[in-house]
N, C-alpha and C positions, 0 to 999 in steps of 0.2 A: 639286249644291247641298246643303251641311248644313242641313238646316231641324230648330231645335228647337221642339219642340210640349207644348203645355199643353192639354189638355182640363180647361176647370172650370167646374162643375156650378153650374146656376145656380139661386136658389134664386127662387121666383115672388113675383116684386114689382109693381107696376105697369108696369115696365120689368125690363131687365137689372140684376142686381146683382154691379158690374162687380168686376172682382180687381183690387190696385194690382200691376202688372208694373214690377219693375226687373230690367236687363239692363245688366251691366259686357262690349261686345263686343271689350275686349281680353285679360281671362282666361278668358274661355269658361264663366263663372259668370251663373248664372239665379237670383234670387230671385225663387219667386210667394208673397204674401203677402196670404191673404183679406181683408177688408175690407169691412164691409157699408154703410158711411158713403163709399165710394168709388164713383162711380156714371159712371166713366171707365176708358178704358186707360191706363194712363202705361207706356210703356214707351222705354227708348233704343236699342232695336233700331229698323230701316228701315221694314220692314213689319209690320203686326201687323195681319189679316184676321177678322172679326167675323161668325159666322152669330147672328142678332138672333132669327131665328124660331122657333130648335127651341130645344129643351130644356139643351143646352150650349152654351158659346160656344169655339170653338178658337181658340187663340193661335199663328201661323206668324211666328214669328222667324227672319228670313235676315239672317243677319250675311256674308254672303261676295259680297253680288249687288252688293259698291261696286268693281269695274273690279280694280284692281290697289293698289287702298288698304284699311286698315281704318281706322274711322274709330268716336269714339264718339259715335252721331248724337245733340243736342241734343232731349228731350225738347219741353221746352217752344216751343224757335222750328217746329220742324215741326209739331208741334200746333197750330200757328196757322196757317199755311198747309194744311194739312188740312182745318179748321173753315173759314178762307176757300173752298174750293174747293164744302163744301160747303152753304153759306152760298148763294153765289152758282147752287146748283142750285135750290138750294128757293126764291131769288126768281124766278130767270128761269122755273122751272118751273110757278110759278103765275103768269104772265102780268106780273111787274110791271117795272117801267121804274126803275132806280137807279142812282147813280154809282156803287156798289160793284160791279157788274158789270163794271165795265174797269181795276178794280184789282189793278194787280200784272198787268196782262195787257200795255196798249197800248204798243207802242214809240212812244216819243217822235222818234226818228231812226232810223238804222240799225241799230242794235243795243242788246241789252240788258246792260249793264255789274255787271260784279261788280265791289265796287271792296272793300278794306278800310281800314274807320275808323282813321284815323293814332292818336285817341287812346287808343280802347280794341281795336282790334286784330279786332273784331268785321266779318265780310264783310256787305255789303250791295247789295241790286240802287239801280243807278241808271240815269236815261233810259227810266225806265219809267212810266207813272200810277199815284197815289193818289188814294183815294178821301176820308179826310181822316173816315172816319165813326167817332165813339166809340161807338156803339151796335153796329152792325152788324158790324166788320173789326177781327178779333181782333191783326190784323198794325199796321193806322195807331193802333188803339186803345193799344197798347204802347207806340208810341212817346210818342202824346200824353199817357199816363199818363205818362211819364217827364218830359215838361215840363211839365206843371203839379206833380207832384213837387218838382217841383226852385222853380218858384215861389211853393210854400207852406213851403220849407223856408227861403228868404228872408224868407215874412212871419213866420218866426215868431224872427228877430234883429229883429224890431221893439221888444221889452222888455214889450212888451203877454202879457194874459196867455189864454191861447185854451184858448177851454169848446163843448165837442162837446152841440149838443143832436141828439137825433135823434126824428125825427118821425113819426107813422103814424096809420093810420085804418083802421075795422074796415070786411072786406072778406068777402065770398063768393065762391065757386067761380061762379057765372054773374054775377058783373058784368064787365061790361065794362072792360078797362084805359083806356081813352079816359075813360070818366065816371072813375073811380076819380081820374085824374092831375087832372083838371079839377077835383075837389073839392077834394084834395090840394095842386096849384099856387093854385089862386083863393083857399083859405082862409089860405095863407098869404102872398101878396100883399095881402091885403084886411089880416092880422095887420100887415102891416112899412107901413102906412099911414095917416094921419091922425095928432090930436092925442095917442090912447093909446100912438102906437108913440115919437114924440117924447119923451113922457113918458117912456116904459121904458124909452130908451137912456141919457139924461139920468142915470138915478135910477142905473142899474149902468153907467155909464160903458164904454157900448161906442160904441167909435172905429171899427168896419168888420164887416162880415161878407163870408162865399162862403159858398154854398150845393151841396150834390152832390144829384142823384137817380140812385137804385138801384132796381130791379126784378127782383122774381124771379117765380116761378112754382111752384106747391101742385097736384099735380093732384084733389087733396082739397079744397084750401082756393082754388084761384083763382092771382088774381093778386094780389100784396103790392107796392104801391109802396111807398117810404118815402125822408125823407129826412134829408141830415144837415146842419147847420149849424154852420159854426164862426164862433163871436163871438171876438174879439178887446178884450177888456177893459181898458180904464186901472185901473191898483189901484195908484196911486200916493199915492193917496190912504187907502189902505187897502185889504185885504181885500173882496169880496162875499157878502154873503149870498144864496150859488145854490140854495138851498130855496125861498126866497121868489122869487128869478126863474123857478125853473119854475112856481111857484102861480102865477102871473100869466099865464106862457105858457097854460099848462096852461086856465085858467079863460076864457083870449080864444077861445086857438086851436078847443077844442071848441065854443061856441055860433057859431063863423062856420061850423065843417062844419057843424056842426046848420039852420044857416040854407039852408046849398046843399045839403040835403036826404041827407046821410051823419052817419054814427055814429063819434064818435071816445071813447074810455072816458077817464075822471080817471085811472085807473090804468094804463093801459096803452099811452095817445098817444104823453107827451110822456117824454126822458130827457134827465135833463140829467149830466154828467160835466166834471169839471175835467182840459186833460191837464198832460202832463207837459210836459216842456220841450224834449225831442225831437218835437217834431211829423212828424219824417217818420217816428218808426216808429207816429205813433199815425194817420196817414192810411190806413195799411194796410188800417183799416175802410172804406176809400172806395170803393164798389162796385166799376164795373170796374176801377180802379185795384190793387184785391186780386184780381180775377179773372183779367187778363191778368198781373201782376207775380205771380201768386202761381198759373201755371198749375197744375201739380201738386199742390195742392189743391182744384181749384174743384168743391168742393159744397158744396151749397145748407146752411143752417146746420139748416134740420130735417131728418127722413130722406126723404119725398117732397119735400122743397126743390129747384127747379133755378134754375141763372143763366142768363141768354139763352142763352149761349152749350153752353153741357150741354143747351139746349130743341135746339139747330140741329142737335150732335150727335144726339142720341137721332132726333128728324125724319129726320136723311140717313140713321139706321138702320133706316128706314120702320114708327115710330110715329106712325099718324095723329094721335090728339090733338096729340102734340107740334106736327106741323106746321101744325093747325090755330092752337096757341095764338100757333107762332111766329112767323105770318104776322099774327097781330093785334097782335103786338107791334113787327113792320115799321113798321106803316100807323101806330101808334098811338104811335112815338119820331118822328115822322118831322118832322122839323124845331125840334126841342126841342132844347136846351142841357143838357150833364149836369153841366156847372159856371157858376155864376153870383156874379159877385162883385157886391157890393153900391157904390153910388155913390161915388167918391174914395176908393174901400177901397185900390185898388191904391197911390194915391199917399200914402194917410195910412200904408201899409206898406212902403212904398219898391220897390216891386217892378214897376215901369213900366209901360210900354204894354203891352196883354196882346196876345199872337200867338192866331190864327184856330187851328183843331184843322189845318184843311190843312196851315198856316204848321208846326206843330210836328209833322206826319207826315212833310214833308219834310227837318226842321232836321238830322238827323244826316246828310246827304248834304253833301259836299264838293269842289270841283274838284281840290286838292290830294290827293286820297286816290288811294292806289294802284290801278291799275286791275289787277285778277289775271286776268279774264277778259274780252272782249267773246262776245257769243250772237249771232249772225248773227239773223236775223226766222225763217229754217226751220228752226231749231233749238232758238229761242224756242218755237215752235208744238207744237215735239215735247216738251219741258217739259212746258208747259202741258196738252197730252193727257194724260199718263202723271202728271199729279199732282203734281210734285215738286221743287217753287219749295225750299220749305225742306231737302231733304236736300242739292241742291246747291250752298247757303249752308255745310252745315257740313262738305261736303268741299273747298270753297274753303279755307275760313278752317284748314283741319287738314290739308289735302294738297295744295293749289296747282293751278296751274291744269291740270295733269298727272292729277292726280286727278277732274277736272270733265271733263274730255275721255276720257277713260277709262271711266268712266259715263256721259255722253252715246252714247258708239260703242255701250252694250249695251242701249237705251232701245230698249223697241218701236217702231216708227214711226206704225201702225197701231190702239195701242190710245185709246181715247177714254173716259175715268173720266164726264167733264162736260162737257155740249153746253152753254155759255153763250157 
């Protein structure tokens, strides 16, 4: 087996200060390139093995262990099936009960289907369960970024002109995320109600809003909820003055936190921004939406910054805080909306009936799509032990089903990554 190896020196942070790995595995070229803002592995090699505890971290790149193919494996889609794998350790591991635990695992029938997408050529399982969770499943989170994507890229051929406020409230390293969202969501449900909010839409002619919540995690500073709001404004009648719509925000929104017993600052709450006219490249700010679509960057915007999902990493790397914080971030998304449109938004936008998060975890599956593999249930199972839902997606879609059988024959049978 060629294994190239990287030993890099890690420099003592609160955590690992991870190196961005890229790997080209059909010239047989290696770039390591340190990075102290990079607090992941990215690499497009198979395997990339991580000692967390000692003093450096080794990098085992096997580019030869894929059967009788080579293959350049997908960064980003195996990094999600990774993170799921090890997502689902750390809840079943602490005792807890969730639909994400039989995602990506349960056969539906007899077998588990690779099929590939007629229109973009991309392999995908079907006859299997989704879990449908945007917080939690780095895997359904993708897709359903992709369709709500695709629905705010509609509302923004409405002619209306859409202003990003984004919102926050001062926080600590020992508050609780649960109170923090509770002041966060009630102060600004309490804002988008009664005769002052009537007022405020009336005077800057806003026709709809959606709202997003984003959460990260400071192991310095806590937890930071925050959230973002796009207004969709009529300025057919002229121009807005958005100085003066954030003083207004600005002057409501802090004395209702002040009332629910949090601290929001004049200067550093509220933000208001006009965008452009592309709205889909200015969503990109939109929490998971940048997280999952924007794998291979996802860290946190300050240097102890993490995003759930860098929390779940670092946790399956057996950082207790991490797991501590990101078991409270479980309990504490757990039944919450990470997009909410505001009343007749959708139809004053033209962009219809909105589909459930399941409904759009499901939508890129089709009966029409080719089917390149079926997985028998005991071959599924062997999958499933050894880890590696997503490499055998990108040897479907780059080497056929010749390539998947091939790599299934050199699969331990025996080894078990995750008891869930």
């Amino acid at each position: 087996m060629n294994l190239l190896n990287f030993n890099c020196v890690k420099k003592r942070e609160p955590i690992i200060d991870w190196f961005h790995l890229e790997t080209n595995c059909l010239d047989d070229k290696i770039i390591a390139q340190p990075n102290r803002n990079v607090k992941h592995i990215f690499t497009r090699a198979e395997f990339v093995t991580k000692n967390v505890r000692s003093g450096q971290q080794t990098c085992k790149i096997d580019k030869n262990n894929l059967g009788n193919t080579t293959v350049n494996v997908s960064t980003i889609r195996t990094w999600k099936y990774k993170i799921l794998n090890i997502v689902k350790k750390l809840i079943s591991g602490a005792g807890m009960k969730h639909r994400i635990l039989n995602c990506m695992h349960l056969i539906h029938s007899g077998s588990a289907d690779i099929k590939r997408n007629s229109k973009t050529g991309k392999a995908y399982y079907s006859g299997i369960s989704v879990c449908g969770s945007v917080w939690l499943c780095p895997v359904c989170s993708s897709r359903i970024a992709q369709g709500r994507r695709e629905e705010l890229g509609l509302a923004s051929k409405s002619g209306m002109m859409p202003v990003m406020v984004s919102v926050t409230l001062q926080h600590y390293r020992n508050d609780e995320l649960k109170k923090l969202l509770s002041v966060l969501n009630g102060s600004l449900r309490e804002l988008k109600q009664g005769n002052w909010w009537k007022s405020f839409i009336k005077r800057y002619g806003i026709k709809a809003h959606v709202s997003s919540l984003e959460i990260t995690f400071s192991e310095r500073h806590g937890w930071h909820p925050h959230k973002h709001i796009l207004l969709f404004l009529d300025v057919s009648d002229g121009e807005k003055d958005l100085k003066a719509l954030k003083s207004e925000l600005i002057q409501r929104y802090t004395n209702l936190v002040s009332e629910k017993g949090g601290y929001a600052s004049d200067f550093h709450s509220i933000d208001v921004t006009a965008c452009s006219d592309n709205i889909n490249g200015y969503i990109a700010k939109w929490g998971l939406i940048n997280e999952v679509a924007n794998a291979h960057i996802k860290v946190g915007r300050a240097k102890d910054s993490y995003s759930p999902f860098q929390l779940a990493e670092i946790a399956g790397a057996g950082e207790r805080w991490a797991l501590v914080a990101y078991l409270e971030y479980v309990e504490a998304t757990y039944g919450k909306k990470q997009i909410t449109w505001s009343h007749n938004a959708r139809k004053v936008l033209g962009i219809g009936k909105e589909k459930t998060d399941q409904e759009l975890a499901k939508e890129h599956e089709s009966l029409d799509d080719e089917i390149i593999l079926s997985i028998e249930r005991e071959q599924w199972k062997r999958v499933l032990r050894n880890g590696v839902q997503g490499e055998l997606l990108e040897l479907a879609e780059k080497g056929g089903d010749g390539a998947v059988i091939s790599y299934l024959a050199g699969l331990d049978p025996g080894t078990t990554n995750y008891n869930y």
